[in-house]
N, C-alpha and C positions, 0 to 999 in steps of 0.2 A: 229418482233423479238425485233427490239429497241422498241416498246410499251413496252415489255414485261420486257426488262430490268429495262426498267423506274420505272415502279410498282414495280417489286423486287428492287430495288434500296433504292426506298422510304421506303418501308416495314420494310427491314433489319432497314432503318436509324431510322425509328421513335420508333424498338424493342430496339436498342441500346439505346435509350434516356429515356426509360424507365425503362431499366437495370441501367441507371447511375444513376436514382431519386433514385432509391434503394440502391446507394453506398455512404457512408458517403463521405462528401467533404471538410473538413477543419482537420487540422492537430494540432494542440498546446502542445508541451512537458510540462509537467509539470514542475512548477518553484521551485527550491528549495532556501529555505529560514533557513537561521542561525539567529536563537537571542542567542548574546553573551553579558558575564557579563565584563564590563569594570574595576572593582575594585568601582564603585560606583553606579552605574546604568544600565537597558540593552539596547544594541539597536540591529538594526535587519537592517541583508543585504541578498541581491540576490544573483543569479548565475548572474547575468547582472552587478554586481559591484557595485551597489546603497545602502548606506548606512543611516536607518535613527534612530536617536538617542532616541527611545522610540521603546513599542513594537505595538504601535497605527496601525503600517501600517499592518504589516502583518494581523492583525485582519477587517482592512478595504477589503484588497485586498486578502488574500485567497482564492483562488479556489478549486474549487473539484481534487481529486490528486496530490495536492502540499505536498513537502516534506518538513520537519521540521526537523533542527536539534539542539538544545538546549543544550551548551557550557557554565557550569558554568567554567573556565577556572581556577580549583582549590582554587577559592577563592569567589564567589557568597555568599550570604547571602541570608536569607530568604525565602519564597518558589515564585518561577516565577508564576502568574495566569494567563493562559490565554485561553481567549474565540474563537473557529474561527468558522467562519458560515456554513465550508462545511468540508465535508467527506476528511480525509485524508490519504493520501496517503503511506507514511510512516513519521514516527516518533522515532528524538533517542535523547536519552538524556546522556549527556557525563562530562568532565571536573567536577564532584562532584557536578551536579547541580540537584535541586529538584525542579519538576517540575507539578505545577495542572494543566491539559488542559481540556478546554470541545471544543467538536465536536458532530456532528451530525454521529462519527461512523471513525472505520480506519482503512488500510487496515493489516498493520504491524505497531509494535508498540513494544518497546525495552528501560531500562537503561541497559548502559554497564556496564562491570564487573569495579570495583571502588570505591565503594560510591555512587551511584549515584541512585535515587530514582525519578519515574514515576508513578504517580498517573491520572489516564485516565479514564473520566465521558462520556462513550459510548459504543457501541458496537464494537468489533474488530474481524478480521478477525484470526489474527497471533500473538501471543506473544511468545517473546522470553524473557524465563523469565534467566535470567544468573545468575550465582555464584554471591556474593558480590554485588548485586543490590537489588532495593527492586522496583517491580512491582504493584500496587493498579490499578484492573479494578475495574469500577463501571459500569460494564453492564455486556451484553454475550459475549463470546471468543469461537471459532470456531472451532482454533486448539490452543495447549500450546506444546511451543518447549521448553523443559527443560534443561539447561546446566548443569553438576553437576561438580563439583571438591571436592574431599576428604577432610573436613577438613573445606569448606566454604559453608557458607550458602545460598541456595537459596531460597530469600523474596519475596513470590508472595500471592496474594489474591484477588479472586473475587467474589466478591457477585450476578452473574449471572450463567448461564449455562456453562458447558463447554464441547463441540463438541467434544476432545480428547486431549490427554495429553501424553508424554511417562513419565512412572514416575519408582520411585524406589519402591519394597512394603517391609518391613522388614521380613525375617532377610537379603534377599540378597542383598546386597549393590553395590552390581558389575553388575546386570541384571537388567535391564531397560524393561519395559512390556507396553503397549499399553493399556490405559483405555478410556474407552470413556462414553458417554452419564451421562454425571454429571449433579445431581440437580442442579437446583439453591441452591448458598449459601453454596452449600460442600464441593466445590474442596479447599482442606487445606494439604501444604506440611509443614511439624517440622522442629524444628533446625535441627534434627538429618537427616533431606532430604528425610526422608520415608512418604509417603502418609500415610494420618492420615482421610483420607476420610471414612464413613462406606461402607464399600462392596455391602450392600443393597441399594445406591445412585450413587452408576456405574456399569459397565459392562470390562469384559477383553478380551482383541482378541489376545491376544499372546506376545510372542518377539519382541520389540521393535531395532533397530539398536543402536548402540552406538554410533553413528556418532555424534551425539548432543554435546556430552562431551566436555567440554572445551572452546566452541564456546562461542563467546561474542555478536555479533550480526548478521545482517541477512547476510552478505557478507562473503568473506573467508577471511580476514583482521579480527586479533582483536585488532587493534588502536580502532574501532569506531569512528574515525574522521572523516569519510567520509560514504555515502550507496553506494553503488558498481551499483544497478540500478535503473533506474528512469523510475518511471510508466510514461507511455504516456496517457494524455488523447485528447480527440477530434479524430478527423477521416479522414480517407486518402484520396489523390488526385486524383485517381483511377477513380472518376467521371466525371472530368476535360477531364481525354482522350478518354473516352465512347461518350463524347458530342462533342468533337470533333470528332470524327472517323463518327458519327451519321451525322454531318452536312454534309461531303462530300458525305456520302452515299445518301442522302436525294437533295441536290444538283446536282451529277451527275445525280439521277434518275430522275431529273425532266426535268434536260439540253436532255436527252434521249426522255425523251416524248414529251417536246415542240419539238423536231427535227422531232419525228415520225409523228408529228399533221401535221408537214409543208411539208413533202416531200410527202403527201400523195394528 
């Protein structure tokens, strides 16, 4: 019977070890990163409190799911350029600052209600296009979350596909409808905030909610001073205690079977 254990012992330990190869093992929050305008030039700080006086670094060290938030602090000049080498995470652009990025693609991507203008060279997942902002994709968009307010404009344009939009169609100014499957190169909203797209380059699926209205970016805060949540990338510990639990199992069964070999 302790033979017996033995062998189940080990069995179980070395299925656990096998279940843990398969469970991601390393965990890493995404870092969020502020470039801000000084009144003469930008630099760029952490959530870790690291401050470095160009925007050299963030472009060096960017990671996949890093968040960006871009502060011209009502007085920036000229347009911010910047290049980052991986997929980002989210992206907001704030303080009256104008901003070109290129990435390899992003998750959520917003200028807040303001002045503030975001011009984005990839594909995204979310735009949040808001009143009083001006949004330029230069790739495909997924979904478009449309903010309206009576009276303000909402500046959006992209020259890619767009996966769905809730939008306004004329004459009703107050119902908001659901379009989807936009050519490339169509999706076009007016001064006037009515979809100016031809009918024959989308599709409609009904009533849209109103909830969009008003909303300035992806949180339920409209400072936009801050993102309310931060993607996590990398993978959980979960493995760690598979491989443990797997050792003692694998251990006792063995302490079992040498015992049964000797008493026999």
């Amino acid at each position: 019977m302790k033979k017996l254990f033995g062998i189940i012992g080990s069995v179980l330990g070395a299925a656990l070890i096998l279940g843990a190869l398969s469970v991601p093992m390393n965990a890493k929050a995404a870092t969020n990163y502020k470039v801000t305008w000084d009144g003469s030039d930008w630099y760029t700080s952490d959530d870790g409190g690291k401050t470095w006086y160009s925007k050299d670094f963030i472009e060096e060290h960017f990671a996949e799911g890093d968040v960006v938030v871009i502060d011209g602090q009502s007085s920036s000049s000229g347009i911010l350029m910047l290049n980052l080498p991986a997929r980002v995470g989210e992206l907001a652009v704030i303080g009256g600052a104008v901003a070109n990025v290129t990435a390899p693609g992003a998750g959520t991507v917003y200028a807040t209600t303001g002045g503030n203008t975001l011009i984005f060279n990839g594909d995204v997942d979310t735009l949040n296009a808001n009143y009083g902002a001006v949004n330029q994709i230069n790739g495909n968009v997924k979904n478009v979350n449309v903010a309206y307010k009576e009276g303000s404009v909402v500046g959006v344009g992209i020259t890619g596909t767009v996966g769905s939009a809730n939008v306004l169609i004329a004459p009703d100014k107050w119902n908001q409808v659901m379009a989807s499957n936009f050519a490339a190169g169509t999706f076009s909203i007016g001064d006037d905030n009515f979809l100016k797209t031809d009918p024959a380059n989308y599709t409609l699926a009904g009533a849209a909610p109103a909830a969009n209205s008003g909303s300035t970016n992806s949180g339920s805060s409209n400072s936009g001073a801050a993102l309310d949540k931060v993607p996590k990338t990398g993978r959980s510990y979960n493995g760690l205690f598979l491989i443990s639990a797997a050792a003692v199992l694998i251990a006792g069964g063995s302490a079992l079977y040498i015992k049964s070999r000797k008493t026999k």
